[in-house]
N, C-alpha and C positions, 0 to 999 in steps of 0.2 A: 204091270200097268193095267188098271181100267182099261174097258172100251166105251166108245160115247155112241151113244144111239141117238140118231137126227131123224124124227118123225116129219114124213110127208107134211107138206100143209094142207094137203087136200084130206088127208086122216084127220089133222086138227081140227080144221071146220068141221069136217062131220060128224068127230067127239064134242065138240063145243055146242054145234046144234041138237046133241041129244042130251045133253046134261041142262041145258035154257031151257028143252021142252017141260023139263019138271023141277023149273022153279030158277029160284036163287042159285046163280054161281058162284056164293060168297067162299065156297071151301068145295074145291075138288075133289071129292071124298062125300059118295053117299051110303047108306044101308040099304044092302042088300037083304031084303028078310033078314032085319036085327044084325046079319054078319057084319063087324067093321071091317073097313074096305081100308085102302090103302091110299095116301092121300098125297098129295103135292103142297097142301097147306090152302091158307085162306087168300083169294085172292084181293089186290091189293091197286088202287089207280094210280097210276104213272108219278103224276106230282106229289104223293104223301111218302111211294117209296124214294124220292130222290135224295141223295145227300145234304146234311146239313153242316158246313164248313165249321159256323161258327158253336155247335156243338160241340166242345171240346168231346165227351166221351163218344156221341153217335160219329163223331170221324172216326175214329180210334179201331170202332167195331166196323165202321165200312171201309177200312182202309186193310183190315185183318181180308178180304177177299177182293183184293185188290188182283186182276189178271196180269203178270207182268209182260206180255207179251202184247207190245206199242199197234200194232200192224192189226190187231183185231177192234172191230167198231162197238160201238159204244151200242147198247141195246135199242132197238127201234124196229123200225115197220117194217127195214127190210133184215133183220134178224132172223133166224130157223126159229119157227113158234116153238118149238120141243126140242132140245137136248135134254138127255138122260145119262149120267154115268152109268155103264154095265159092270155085273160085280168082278174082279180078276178068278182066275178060272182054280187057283188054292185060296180062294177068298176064307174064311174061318173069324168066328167073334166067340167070345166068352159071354155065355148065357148072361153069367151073373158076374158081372167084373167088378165085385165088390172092394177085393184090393186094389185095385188100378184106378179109383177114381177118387174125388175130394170132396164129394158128398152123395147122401143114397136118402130119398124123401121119396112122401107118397103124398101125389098133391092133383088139385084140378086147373086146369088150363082155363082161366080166366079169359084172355083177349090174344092178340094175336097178327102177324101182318109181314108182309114182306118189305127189303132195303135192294136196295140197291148200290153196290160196291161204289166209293169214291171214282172211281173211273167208269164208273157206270157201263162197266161190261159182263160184270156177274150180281149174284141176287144169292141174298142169305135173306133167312126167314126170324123174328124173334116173336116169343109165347112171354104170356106174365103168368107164373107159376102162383098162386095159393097154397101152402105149406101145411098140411093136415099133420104127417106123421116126420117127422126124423129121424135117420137106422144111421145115418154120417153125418159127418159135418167137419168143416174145418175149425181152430180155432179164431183163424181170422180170413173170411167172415164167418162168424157163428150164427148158424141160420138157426132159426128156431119156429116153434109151431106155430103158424099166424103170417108169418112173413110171407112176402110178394118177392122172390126173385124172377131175374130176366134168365132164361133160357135160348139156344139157339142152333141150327141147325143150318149147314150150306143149300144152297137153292128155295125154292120157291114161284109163286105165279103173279105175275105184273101185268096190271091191266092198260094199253097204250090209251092217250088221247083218242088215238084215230079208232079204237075199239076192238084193236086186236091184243090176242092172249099169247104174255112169253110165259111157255115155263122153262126151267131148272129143274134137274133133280137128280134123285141117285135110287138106281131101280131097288137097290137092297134096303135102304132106309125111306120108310112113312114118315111125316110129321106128324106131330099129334093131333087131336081135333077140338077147337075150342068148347069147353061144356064137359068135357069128359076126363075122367078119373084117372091118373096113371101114375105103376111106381118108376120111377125114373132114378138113373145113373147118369151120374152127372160130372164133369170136368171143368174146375176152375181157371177164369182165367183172370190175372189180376189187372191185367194191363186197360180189360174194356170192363172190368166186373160186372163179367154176365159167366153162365154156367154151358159148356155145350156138351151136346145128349152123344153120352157113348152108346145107348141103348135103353129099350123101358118095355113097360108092358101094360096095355092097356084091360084098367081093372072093370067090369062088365058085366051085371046079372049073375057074381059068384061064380064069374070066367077069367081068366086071364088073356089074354091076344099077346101076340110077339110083334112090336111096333117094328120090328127089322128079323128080316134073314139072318141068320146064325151061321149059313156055310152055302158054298157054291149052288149044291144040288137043291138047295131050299127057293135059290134064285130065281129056277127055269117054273117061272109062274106062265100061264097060256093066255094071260091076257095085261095089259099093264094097270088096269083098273081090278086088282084082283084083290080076293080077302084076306085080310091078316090071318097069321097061322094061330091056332087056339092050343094051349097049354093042353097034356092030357093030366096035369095037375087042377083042381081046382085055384079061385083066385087066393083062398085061405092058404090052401099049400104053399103058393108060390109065397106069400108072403112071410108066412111063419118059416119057409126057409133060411129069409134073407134075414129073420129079425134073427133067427137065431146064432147066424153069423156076427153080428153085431153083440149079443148077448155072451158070445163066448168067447170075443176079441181083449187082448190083454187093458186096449184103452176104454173097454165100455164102461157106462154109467150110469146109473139114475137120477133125473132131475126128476123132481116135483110128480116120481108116479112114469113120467115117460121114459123112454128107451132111450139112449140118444149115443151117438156113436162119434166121442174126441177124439182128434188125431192131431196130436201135441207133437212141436217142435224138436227132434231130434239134438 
């Protein structure tokens, strides 16, 4: 079992007023001298993250973090401004989960914004992916170089009417950061057809960054606004790893010159 870590609100104010002092709160997540930092996502007003019923698909995706537990309230003013899940203490993730997932793209994070669960007691975040490279793909849907898929990650930060900040989160996983480059691992779902991030890496001045914690002891970071861990591979390394997995895979192929990596119906 996770642990949830509930941040003071007298912390939160005093994070919230030093992050206003330099500038826009649009994404909780600044650079540190060039270091990418670690982020909560793009923050989001009240009314846009709300549910939308007659949305058939946006129900579909806020009903997927629906809190089943009746007796907890619905997100508001008098909410803990900060929960964070803490990682379980044999926590462990695969670097590169290239067979465990249903697609492996290398793409920029377009836009970006937090929801708000159908019961409006939790907060998932979704990204619009730009599709530069593909190492997977599924057959159905077959993404290909050019494409716009939805992405998605639990938690996020929700801005109240009254002008206070909720966040969401999970200390081991960052969100991405709108504007920037990253190869991502990704898990289909067909039910909301969007993709959620088993893990990714943010690619950077010919760096790679580890958008998440890889095991327990990677966890015990000293501050919660800290920096993503930086590959001692270059970003080429990291990448030519992954393509060459896909290159040596019984279903790879060539399309038109690209790399692209089918995984055809058993």
């Amino acid at each position: 079992m996770s642990q949830r870590k509930v941040v003071p609100r007298s912390l939160v104010f005093s994070l919230l007023l030093s992050v206003c002092s330099f500038g826009s709160f649009a994404q909780t997540s600044a650079s540190i001298q060039g270091s990418p930092q670690y982020s909560y996502g793009p923050t989001t007003d009240y009314k846009a993250a709300l549910p939308t019923p007659s949305d058939v698909l946006r129900f579909r995706r806020g009903e997927r973090y629906n809190i089943p537990n009746p007796s907890l309230p619905e997100v508001g003013d008098q909410s803990e401004p900060k929960i964070v899940d803490l990682a379980p203490s044999h926590f462990q993730r695969d670097p590169i989960p290239f067979e465990h997932g249903d697609a492996v793209a290398i793409g920029t994070i377009k836009a970006g914004q937090a929801y708000l669960s159908n019961d409006k007691r939790n907060i998932y975040t979704e990204f619009s992916v730009s599709v530069e490279e593909v190492l997977k793909t599924l057959t159905a849907p077959y993404v290909r170089v050019g494409d716009s898929i939805d992405i998605e990650r639990s938690g996020g930060v929700v801005k109240l009417p009254s002008g206070q900040i909720i966040v969401r989160g999970t200390a081991t996983d960052s969100m991405p950061l709108v504007g920037k480059r990253y190869l991502l691992f990704l898990r289909y779902n067909p039910n909301t057809e969007d993709y959620h991030v088993q893990t990714g890496y943010q690619i950077e001045g010919g760096h790679a960054y580890r958008l998440d914690d890889q095991n327990y002891e990677e966890s015990n970071h000293e501050s919660e606004q800290h920096r993503l861990r930086e590959e001692d591979s270059t970003a080429d390394q990291v990448l030519s790893r992954v393509r060459s997995k896909a290159a040596v895979s019984p279903h790879g192929e060539r399309v038109s010159g690209e790399l692209l990596f089918r995984q055809r119906q058993v």
